[in-house]
C-alpha positions in Angstrom: 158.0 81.7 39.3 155.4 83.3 41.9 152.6 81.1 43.1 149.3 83.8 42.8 146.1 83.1 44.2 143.5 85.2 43.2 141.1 85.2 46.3 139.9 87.6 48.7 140.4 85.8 52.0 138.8 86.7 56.0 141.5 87.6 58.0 142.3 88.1 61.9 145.0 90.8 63.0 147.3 89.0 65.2 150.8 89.8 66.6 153.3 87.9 67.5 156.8 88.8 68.6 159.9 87.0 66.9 162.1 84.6 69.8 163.8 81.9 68.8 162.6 80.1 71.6 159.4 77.4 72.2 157.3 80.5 73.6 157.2 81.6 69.9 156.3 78.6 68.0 153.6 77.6 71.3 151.8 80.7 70.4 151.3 79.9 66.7 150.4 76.8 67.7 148.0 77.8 69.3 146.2 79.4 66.7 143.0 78.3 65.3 143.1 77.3 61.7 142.5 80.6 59.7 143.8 83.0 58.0 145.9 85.8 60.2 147.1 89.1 59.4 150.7 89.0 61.0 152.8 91.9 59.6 152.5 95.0 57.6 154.5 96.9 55.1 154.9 100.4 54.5 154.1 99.9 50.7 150.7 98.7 51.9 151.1 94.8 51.4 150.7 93.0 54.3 152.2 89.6 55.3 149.5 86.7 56.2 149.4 82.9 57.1 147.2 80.2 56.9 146.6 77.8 59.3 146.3 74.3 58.7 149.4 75.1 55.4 150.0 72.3 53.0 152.4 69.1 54.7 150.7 65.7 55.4 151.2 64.7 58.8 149.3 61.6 60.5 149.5 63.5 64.1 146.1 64.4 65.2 147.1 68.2 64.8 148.8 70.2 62.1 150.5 73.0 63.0 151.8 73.5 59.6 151.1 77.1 57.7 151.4 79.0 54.7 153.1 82.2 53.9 151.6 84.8 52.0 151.7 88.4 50.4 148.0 90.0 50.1 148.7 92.6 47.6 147.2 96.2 48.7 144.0 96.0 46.8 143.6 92.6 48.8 143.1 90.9 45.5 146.2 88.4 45.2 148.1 86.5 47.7 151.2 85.6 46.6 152.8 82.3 48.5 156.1 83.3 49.0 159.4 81.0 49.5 162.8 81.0 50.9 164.4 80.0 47.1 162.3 83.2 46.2 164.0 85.6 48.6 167.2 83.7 48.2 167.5 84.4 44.8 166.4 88.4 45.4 169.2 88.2 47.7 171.7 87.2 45.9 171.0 89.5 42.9 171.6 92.5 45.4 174.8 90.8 46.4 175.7 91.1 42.4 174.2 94.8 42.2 174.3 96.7 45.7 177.2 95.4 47.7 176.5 97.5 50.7 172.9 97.6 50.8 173.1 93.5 50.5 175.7 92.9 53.0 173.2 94.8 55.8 169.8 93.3 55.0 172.0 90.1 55.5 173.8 91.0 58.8 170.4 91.8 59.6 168.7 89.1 58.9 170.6 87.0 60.9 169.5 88.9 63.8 166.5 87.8 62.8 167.4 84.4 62.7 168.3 84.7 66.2 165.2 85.5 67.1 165.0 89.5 66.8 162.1 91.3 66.0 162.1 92.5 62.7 160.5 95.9 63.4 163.0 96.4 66.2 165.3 95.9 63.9 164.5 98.2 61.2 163.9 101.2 63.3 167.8 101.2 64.6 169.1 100.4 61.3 168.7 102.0 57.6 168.4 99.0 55.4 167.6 100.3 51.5 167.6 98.8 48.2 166.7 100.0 45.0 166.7 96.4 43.4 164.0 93.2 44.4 162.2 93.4 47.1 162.5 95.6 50.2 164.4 95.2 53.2 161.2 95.5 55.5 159.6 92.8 53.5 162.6 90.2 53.5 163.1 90.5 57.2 159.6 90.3 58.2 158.6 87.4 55.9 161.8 85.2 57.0 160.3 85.6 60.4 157.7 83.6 59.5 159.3 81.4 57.1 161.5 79.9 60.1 158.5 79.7 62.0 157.5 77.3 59.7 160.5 75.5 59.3 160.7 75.2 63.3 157.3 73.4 63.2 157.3 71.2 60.5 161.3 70.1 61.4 161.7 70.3 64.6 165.3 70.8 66.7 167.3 68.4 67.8 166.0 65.7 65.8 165.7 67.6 62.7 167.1 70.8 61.2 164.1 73.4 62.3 165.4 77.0 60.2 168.5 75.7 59.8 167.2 74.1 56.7 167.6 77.5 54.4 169.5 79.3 56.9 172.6 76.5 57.4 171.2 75.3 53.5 170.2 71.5 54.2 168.7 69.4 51.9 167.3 65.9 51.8 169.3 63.7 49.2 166.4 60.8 48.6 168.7 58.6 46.4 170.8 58.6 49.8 168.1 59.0 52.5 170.1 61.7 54.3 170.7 65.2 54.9 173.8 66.9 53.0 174.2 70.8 53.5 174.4 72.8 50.3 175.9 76.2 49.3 172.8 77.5 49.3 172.0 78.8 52.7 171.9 82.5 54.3 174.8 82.1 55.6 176.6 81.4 52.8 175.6 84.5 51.5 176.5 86.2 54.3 180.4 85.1 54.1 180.2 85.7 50.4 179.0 89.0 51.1 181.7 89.7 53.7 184.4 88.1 51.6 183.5 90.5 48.9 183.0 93.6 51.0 186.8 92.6 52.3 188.5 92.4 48.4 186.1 95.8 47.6 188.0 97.8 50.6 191.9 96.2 50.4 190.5 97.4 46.5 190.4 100.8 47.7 193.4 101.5 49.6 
């Protein structure tokens, strides 16, 4: 289910490249609480966050922000997640092998602190189900941004939370890692490209 806001909202163009190092999450720090245009898409859309997001924190700051869609007619912002994408990705994975074991292998470029648009112009990542490459890549950007703020490394997980697939079991007050990470779907996607080939010889 999509979270839809219906609201025109002031934005700021700001750009930011992707490095999965502290230079990256100090600059979004160090942006003043608003709204910020931060990527574009080639259907139009754009991707945005909002600055202060939605965690508690008792620190005198929060860094914490919200991911959005702004459809093109700027009408509705759609808050987008990582069980959202996940589940677009693995519904490739059932449909479009090929096309789903790329956006993957890319994305973990991303992960590893790639820029998306760098990305996409060496490689030709298409799908014809869910929701484009461009958009996936870009938004996951943003949505380990996130995690890196509000869990920081070493002490906490950072985007290893839905990348590694961590969750926080409350009944045992600890962190157990789940099947449901990007990189499990990256070796389900490689086990399956493997069977489809030794399928073919």
């Amino acid at each position: 289910m999509r979270n839809i806001y219906l609201n025109r909202i002031d934005l700021v163009k700001k750009s930011i490249v992707n490095d999965k190092s502290a230079v990256f999450i100090s600059k979004i720090k160090k942006l003043d609480w608003r709204g910020y245009h931060v990527e574009s898409l080639k259907d139009g859309r754009k991707i945005i966050i909002i600055k202060p997001g939605g965690k508690t924190s008792k620190r005198k700051e929060r860094h914490d922000f919200l991911v959005l869609i702004q459809s093109v007619d700027k009408r509705e912002l759609w808050q987008i997640s990582h069980s959202q994408l996940y589940d677009d990705l693995k519904n490739k994975l059932k449909k479009e092998l090929k096309a789903a074991r790329l956006i993957l292998h890319a994305l973990k470029k991303v992960y590893e602190g790639k820029e998306p648009n760098n990305i996409l112009k060496r490689r030709k990542l298409e799908t014809v189900t869910g929701q484009s490459a461009e958009l996936i890549l870009k938004t996951y950007k943003w949505i380990w941004a996130q995690e890196d703020i509000n869990y920081p490394p070493p002490k906490n997980k950072g985007r290893a939370y839905s990348y590694e697939g961590w969750n926080y079991n409350y009944d045992k007050k600890k962190l157990e890692r789940k099947r449901n990470g990007i990189i499990h779907l990256i070796n389900k996607a490689n086990k399956k490209w493997k069977e489809a080939k030794q399928k073919r010889r």
